[in-house]
VOPAGU-2260 file (C-alpha; in pm, 1 decimal, decimal comma):
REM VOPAGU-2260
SITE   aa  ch    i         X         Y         Z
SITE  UNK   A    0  -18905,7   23078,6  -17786,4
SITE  UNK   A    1  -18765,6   23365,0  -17966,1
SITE  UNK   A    2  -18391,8   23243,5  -18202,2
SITE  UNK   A    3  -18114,9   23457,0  -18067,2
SITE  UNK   A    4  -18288,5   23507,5  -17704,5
SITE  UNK   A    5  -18041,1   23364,4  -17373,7
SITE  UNK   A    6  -18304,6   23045,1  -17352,9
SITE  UNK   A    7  -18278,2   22994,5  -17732,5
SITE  UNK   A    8  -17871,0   22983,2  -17643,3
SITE  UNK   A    9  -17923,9   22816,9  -17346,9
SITE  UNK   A   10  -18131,1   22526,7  -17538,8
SITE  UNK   A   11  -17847,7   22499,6  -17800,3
SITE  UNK   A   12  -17610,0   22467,3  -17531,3
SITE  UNK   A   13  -17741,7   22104,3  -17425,7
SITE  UNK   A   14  -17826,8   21987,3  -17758,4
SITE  UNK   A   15  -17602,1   21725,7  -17926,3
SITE  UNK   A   16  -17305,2   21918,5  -18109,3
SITE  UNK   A   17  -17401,7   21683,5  -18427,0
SITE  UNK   A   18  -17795,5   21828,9  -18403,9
SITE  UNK   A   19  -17729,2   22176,9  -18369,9
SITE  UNK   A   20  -17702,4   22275,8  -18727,9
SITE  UNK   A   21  -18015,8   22054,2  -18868,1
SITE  UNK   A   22  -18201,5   22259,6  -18566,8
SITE  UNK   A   23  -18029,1   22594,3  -18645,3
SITE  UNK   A   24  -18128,3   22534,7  -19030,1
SITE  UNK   A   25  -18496,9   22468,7  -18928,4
SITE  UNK   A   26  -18568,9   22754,4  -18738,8
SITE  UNK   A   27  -18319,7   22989,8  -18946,8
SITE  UNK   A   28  -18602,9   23044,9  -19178,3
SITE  UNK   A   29  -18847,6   23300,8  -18963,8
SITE  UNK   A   30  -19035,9   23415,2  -19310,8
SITE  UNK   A   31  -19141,2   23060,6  -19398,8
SITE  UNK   A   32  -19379,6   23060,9  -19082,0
SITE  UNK   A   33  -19354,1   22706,9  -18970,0
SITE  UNK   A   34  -19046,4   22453,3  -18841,5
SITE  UNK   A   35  -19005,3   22102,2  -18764,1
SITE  UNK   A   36  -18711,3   21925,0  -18625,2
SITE  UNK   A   37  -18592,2   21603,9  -18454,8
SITE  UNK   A   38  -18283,4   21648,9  -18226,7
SITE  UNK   A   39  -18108,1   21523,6  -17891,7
SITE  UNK   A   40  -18029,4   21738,1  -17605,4
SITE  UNK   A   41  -17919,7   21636,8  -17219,4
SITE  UNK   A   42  -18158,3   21671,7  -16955,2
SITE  UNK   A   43  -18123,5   21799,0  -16579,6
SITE  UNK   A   44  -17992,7   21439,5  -16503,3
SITE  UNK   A   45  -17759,0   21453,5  -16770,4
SITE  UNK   A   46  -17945,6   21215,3  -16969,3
SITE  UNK   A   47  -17931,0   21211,5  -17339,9
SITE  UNK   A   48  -18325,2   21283,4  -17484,6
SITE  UNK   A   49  -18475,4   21319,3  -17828,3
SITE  UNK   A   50  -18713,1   21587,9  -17890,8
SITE  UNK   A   51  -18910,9   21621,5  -18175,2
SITE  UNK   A   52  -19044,2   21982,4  -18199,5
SITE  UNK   A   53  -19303,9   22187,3  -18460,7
SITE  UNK   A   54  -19360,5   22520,2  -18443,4
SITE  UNK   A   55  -19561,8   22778,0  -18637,6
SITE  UNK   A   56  -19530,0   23162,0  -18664,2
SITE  UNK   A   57  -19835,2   23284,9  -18386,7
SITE  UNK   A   58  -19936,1   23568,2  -18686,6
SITE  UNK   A   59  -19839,4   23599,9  -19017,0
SITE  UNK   A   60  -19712,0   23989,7  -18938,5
SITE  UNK   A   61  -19500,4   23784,5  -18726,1
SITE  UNK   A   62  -19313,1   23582,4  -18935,2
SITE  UNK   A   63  -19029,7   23836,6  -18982,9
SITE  UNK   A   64  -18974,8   23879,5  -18606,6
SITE  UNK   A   65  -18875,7   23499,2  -18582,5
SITE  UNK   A   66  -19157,9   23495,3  -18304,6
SITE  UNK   A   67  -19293,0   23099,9  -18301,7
SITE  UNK   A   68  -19556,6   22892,7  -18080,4
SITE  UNK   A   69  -19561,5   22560,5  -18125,2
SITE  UNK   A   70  -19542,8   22177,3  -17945,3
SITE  UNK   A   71  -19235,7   21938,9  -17832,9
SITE  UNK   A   72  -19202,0   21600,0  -17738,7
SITE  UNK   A   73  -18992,7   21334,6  -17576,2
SITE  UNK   A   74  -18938,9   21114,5  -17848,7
SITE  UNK   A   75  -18640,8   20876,0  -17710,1
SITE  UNK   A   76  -18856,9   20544,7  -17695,4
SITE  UNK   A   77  -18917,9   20589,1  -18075,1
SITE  UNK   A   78  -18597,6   20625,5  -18180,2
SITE  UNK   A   79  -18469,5   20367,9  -17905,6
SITE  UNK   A   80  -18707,6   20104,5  -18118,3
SITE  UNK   A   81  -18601,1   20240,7  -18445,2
SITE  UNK   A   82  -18274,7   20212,2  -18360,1
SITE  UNK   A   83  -18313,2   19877,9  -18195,1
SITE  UNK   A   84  -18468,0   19750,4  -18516,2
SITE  UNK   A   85  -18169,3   19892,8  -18773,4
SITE  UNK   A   86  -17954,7   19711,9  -18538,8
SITE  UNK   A   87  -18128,3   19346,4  -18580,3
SITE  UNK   A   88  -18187,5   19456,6  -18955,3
SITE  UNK   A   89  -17802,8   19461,2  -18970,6
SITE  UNK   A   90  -17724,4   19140,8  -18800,2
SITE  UNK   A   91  -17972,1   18984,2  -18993,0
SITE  UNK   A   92  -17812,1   19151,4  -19280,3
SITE  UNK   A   93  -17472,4   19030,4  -19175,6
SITE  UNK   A   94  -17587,5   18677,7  -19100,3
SITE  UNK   A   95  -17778,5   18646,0  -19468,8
SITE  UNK   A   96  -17420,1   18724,2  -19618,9
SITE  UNK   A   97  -17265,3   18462,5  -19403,6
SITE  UNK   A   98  -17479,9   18209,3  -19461,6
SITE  UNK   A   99  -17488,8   18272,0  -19839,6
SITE  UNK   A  100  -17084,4   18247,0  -19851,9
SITE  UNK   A  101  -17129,3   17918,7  -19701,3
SITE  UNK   A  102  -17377,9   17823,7  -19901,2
SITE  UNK   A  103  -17135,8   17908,0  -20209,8
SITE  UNK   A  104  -16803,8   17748,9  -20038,2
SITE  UNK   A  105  -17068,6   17455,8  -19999,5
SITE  UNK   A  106  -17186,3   17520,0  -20329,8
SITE  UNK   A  107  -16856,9   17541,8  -20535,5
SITE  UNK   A  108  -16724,1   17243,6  -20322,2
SITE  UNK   A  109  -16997,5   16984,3  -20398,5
SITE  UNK   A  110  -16988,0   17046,0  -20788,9
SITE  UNK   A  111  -16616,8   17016,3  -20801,0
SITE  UNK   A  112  -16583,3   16713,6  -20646,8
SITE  UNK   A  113  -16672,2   16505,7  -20978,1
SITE  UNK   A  114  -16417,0   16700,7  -21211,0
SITE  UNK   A  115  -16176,2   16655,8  -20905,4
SITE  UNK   A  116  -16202,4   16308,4  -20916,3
SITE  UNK   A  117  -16184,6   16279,0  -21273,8
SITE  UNK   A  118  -15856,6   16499,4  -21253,8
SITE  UNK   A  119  -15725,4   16309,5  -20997,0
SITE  UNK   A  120  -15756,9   15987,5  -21160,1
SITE  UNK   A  121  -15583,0   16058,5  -21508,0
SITE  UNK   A  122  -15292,3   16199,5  -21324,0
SITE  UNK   A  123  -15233,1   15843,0  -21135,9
SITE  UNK   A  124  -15304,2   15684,9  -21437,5
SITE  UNK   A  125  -14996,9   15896,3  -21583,8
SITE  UNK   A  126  -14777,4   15875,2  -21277,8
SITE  UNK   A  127  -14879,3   15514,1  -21334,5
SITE  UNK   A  128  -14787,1   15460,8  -21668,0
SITE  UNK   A  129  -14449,0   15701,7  -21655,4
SITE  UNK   A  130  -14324,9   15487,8  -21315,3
SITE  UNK   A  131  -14371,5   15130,2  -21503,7
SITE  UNK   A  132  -13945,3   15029,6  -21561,5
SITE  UNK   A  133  -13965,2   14953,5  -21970,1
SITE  UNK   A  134  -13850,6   14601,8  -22018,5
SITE  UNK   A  135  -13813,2   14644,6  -22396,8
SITE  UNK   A  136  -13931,3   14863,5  -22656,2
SITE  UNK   A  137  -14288,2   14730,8  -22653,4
SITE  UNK   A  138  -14360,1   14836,4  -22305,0
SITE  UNK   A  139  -14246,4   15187,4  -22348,5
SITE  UNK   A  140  -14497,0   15457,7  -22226,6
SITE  UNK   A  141  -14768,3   15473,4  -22514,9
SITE  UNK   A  142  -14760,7   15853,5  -22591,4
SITE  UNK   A  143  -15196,0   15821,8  -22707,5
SITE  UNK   A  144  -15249,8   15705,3  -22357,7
SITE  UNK   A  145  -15117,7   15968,9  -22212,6
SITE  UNK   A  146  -15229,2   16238,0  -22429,8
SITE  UNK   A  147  -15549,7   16139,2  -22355,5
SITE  UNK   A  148  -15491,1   16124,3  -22012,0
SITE  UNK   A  149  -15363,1   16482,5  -22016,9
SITE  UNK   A  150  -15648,1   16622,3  -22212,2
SITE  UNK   A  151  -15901,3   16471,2  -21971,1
SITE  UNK   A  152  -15737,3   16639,6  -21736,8
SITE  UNK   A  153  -15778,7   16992,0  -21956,1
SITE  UNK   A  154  -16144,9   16932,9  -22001,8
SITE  UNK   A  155  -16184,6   16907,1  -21627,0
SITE  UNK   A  156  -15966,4   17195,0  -21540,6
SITE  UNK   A  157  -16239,8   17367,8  -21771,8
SITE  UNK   A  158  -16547,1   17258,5  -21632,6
SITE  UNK   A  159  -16406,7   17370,8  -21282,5
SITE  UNK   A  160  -16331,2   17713,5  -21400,0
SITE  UNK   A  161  -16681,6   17687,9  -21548,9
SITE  UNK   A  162  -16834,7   17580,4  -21239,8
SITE  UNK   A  163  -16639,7   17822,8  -21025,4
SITE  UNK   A  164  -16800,5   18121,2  -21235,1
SITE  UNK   A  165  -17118,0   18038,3  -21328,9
SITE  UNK   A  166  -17209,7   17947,3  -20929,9
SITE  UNK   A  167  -17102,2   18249,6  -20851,6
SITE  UNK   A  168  -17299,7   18439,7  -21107,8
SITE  UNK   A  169  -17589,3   18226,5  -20957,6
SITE  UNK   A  170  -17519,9   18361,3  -20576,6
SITE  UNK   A  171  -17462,0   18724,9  -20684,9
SITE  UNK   A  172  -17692,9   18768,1  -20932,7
SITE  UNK   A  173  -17463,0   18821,8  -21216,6
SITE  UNK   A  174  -17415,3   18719,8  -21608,0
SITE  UNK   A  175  -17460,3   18401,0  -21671,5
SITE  UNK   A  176  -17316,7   18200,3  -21972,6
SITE  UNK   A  177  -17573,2   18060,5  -22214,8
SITE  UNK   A  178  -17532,7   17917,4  -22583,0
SITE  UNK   A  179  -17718,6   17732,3  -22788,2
SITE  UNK   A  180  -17806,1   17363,1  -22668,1
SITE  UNK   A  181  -17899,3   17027,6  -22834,3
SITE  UNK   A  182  -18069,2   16881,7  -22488,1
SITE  UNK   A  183  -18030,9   16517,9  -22589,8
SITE  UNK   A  184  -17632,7   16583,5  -22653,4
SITE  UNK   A  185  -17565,1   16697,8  -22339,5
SITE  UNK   A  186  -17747,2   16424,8  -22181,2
SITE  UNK   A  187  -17539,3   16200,3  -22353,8
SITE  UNK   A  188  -17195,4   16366,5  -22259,1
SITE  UNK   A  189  -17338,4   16346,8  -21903,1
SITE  UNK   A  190  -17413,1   16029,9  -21896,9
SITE  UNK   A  191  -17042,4   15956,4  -22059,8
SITE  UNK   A  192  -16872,4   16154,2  -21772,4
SITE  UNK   A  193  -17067,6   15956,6  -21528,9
SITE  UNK   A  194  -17005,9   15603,6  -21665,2
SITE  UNK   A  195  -16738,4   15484,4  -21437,6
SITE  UNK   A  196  -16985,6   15588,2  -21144,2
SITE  UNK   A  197  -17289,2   15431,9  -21294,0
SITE  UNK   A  198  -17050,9   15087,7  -21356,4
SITE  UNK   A  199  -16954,8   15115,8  -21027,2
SITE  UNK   A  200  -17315,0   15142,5  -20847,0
SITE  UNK   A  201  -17413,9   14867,0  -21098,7
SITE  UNK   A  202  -17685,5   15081,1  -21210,4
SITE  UNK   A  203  -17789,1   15095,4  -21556,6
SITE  UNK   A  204  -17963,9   15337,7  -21801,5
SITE  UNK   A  205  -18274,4   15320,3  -22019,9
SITE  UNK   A  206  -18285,6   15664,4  -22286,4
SITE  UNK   A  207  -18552,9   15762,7  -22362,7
SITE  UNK   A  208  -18461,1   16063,6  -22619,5
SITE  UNK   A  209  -18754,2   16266,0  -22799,9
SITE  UNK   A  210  -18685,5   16383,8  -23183,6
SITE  UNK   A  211  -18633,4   16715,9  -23343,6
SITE  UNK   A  212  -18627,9   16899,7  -22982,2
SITE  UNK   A  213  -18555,2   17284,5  -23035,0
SITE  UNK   A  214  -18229,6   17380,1  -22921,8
SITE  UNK   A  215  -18286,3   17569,0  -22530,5
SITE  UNK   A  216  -18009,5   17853,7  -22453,2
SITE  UNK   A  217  -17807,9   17732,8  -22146,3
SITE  UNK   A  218  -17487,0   17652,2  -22017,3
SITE  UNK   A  219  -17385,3   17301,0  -22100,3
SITE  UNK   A  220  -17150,2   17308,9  -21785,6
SITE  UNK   A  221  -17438,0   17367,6  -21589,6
SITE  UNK   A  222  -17688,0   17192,6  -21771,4
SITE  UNK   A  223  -17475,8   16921,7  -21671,3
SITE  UNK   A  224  -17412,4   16984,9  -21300,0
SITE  UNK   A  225  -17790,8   16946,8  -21272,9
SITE  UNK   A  226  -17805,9   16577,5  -21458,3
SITE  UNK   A  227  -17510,7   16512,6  -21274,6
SITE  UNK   A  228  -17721,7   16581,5  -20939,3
SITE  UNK   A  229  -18004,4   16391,1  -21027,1
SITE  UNK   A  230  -17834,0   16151,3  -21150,4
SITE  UNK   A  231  -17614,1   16086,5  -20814,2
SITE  UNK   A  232  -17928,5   16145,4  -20586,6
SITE  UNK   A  233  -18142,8   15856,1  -20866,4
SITE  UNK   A  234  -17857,7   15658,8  -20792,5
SITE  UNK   A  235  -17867,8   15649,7  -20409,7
SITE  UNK   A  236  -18217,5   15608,8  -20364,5
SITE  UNK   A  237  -18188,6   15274,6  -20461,6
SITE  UNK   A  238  -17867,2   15187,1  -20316,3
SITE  UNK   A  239  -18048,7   14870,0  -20152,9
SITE  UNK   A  240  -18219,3   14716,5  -20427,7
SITE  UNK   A  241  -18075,9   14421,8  -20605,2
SITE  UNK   A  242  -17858,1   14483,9  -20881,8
SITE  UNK   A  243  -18120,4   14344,5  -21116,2
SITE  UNK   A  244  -18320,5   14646,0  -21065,6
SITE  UNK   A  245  -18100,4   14930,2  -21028,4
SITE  UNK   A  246  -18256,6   15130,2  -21358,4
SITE  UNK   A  247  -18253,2   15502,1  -21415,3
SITE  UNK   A  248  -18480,0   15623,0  -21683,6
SITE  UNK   A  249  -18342,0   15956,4  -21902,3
SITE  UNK   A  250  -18607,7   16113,2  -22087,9
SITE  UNK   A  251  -18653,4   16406,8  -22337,4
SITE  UNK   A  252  -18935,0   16563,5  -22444,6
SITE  UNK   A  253  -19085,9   16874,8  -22601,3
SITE  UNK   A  254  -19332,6   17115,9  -22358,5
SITE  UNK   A  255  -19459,9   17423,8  -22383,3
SITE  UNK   A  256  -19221,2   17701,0  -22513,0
SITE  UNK   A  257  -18971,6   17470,4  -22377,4
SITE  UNK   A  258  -18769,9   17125,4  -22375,1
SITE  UNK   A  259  -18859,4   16900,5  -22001,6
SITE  UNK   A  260  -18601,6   16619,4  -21911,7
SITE  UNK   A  261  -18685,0   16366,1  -21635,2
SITE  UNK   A  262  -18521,6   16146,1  -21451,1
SITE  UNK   A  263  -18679,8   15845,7  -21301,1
SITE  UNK   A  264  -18579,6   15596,9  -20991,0
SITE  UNK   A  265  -18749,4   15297,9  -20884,3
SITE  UNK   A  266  -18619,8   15408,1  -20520,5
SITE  UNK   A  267  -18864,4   15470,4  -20232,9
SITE  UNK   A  268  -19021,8   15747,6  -20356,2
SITE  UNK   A  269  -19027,0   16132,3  -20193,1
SITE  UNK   A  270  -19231,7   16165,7  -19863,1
SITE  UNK   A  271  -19253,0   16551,8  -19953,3
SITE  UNK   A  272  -19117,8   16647,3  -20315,1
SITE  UNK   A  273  -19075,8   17002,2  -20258,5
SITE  UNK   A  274  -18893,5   16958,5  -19897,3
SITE  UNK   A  275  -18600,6   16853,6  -20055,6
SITE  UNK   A  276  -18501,5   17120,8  -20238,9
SITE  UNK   A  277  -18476,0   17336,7  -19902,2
SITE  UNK   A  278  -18115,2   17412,0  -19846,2
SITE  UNK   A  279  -17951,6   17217,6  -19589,5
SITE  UNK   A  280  -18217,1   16934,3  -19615,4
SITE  UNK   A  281  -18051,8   16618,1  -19662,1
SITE  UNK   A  282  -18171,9   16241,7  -19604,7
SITE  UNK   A  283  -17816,0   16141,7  -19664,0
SITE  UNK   A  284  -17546,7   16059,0  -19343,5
SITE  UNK   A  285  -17301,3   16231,5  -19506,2
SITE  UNK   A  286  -17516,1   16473,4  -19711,3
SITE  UNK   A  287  -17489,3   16860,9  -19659,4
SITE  UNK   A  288  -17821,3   16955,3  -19833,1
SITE  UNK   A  289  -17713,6   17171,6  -20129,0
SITE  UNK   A  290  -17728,2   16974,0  -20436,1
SITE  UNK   A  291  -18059,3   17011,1  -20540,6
SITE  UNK   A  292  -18110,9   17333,0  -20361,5
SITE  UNK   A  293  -17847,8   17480,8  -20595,7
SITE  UNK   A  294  -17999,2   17307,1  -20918,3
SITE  UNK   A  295  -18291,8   17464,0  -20864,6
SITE  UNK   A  296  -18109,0   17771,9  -20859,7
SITE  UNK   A  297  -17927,9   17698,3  -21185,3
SITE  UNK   A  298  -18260,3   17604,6  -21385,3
SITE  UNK   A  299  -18474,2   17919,3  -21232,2
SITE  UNK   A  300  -18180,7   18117,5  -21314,3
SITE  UNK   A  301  -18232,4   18040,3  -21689,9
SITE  UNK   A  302  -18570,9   18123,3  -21668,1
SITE  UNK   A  303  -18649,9   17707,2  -21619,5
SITE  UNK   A  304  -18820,0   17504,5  -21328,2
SITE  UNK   A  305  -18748,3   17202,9  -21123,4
SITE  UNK   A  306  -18939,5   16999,7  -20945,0
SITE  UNK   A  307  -19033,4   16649,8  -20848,1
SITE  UNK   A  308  -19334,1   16412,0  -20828,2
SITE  UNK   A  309  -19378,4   16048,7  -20697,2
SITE  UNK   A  310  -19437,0   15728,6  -20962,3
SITE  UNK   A  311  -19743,5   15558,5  -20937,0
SITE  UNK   A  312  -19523,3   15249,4  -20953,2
SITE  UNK   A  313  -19301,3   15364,9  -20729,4
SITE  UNK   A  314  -19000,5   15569,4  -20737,4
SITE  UNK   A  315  -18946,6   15928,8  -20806,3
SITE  UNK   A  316  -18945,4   16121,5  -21113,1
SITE  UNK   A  317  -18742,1   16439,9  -21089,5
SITE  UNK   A  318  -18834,3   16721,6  -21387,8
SITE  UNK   A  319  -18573,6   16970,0  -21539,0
SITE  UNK   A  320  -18794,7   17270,2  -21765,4
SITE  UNK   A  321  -18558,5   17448,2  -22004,6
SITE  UNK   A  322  -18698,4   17781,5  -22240,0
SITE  UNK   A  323  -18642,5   17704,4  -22603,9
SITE  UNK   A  324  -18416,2   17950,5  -22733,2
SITE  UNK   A  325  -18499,0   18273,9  -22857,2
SITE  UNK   A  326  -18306,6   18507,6  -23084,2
SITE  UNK   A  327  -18171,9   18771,7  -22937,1
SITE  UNK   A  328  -18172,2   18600,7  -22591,8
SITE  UNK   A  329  -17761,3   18519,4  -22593,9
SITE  UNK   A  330  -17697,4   18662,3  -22257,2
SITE  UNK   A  331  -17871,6   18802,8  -21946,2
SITE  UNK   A  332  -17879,6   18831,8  -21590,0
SITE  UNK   A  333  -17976,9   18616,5  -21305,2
């Protein structure tokens, strides 16, 4: 088929309007000697068909006449697969970005619930305190109290806004916080933030702190969220035990390049200790599966590990791996 000749025009006239110049632009160029092109045209039945075609000048003192043999073929089931497959690629696609904004909503919601708590409680306690009718001057609101109070509250309000950013970063890949750490401080603030909940599950605490531990480059926030976590899940695996034995063991240690911290139940045990960090997974009633899903997330996000291994004694021992800080390593991406 000859460009310019009535069945070239005829041809052009049933392909696709959209096709016409990619095929135009392949077969404009008679003095390169060869063409290939993919395009859709309607057949007899006024069905839409692609048709891939390659041609080739029949002599080379024929290239300049646009004369071209060559082969075609009906190539519709092809791109009817290929387009089948961008199609599920896109709802998969669209239902990996729906799941992962739940996962976040579920995310953001299940670490805020502690500093929520915490906010929630000061402010009765200065509703409280502001409502009491003064009988005399000795039972006038005592302005420490609530100054306290109120900076509780601040210190919360931080940690959320903390939270709030540094999950996202951990969802969408971005810059995470990180500062120089003291490991056994932070385990001690943690366990002060969650001393009303240990009182109140009547669980105590044995420390076991290791000395001179190189500082590791994390967020505390988050460092924290992750205690927190293991702390709550330590606590309700031995919900039915007697009070008596309710212990959770916090200890600190040096490891290689890095600073491990473990926490230890005398619970059950795990039946499979790397099931429950699938998202989703839950042994809880009222569990939605995300808390140690997202520490894990956290930790490998500052280059750490966590993971989890049965007590020959019983119980579980959950392990939190932390990179020793390195100069020049104040920032970076997740």
């Amino acid at each position: 088929m000859r460009p310019g000749s009535s069945l070239w025009r005829g041809l052009l006239r049933r392909v696709q309007a959209e096709d016409r110049r990619a095929l135009l632009r392949a077969f404009g160029r008679p003095g390169s000697g060869t063409c290939e092109a993919e395009f859709r045209l309607r057949d007899d039945d006024g069905r839409v068909r692609w048709i891939s075609v390659q041609g080739r000048a029949m002599h080379p003192a024929q290239r300049a006449s646009g004369r071209m043999t060559g082969v075609y073929g009906d190539i519709t089931r092809r791109k009817s697969a290929e387009a089948q497959q961008a199609m599920q690629r896109d709802q998969v696609a669209r239902l990996q970005r729906a799941s992962l904004l739940g996962v976040l909503s579920g995310a953001m919601a299940h670490d805020l619930m502690q500093p929520l708590t915490a906010v929630l409680g000061n402010a009765e306690a200065v509703l409280t305190i502001l409502r009491r009718p003064p009988r005399d001057t000795e039972h006038l609101p005592d302005p420490r109290t609530i100054e306290e109070s109120l900076l509780d509250i601040r210190t919360s309000c931080v940690r959320m806004h903390e939270i709030i950013r540094n999950t996202r970063a951990v969802f969408e890949r971005g810059e995470l916080s990180r500062s120089r750490l003291d490991v056994n401080d932070c385990v001690r603030s943690t366990l002060n933030l969650e001393r009303g909940y240990l009182q109140a599950r009547n669980t105590g605490v044995d420390l076991r702190l290791g000395e001179a531990l190189a500082p590791v480059l994390i967020s505390e926030v988050q460092l924290q969220q992750v205690l927190i976590n293991l702390i709550v899940n330590a606590c309700d695996a031995m919900e039915k035990l007697p009070e008596s034995q309710r212990r959770i063991e916090l200890a600190t240690s040096p490891c290689d390049r890095g600073v491990e911290i473990v926490v230890r139940d005398a619970g059950p045990g795990l039946p499979n200790t790397e099931q429950i960090f699938e998202p989703f997974f839950t042994s809880k009633p009222h569990g939605i599966g995300l808390g140690l899903a997202i520490c894990r997330m956290i930790v490998t996000g500052y280059g750490g590990r966590l993971w989890a291994t049965n007590r020959d004694t019983g119980g579980a021992e959950l392990h939190v791996m932390i990179p020793i800080h390195e100069p020049g390593a104040e920032s970076g991406r997740v």
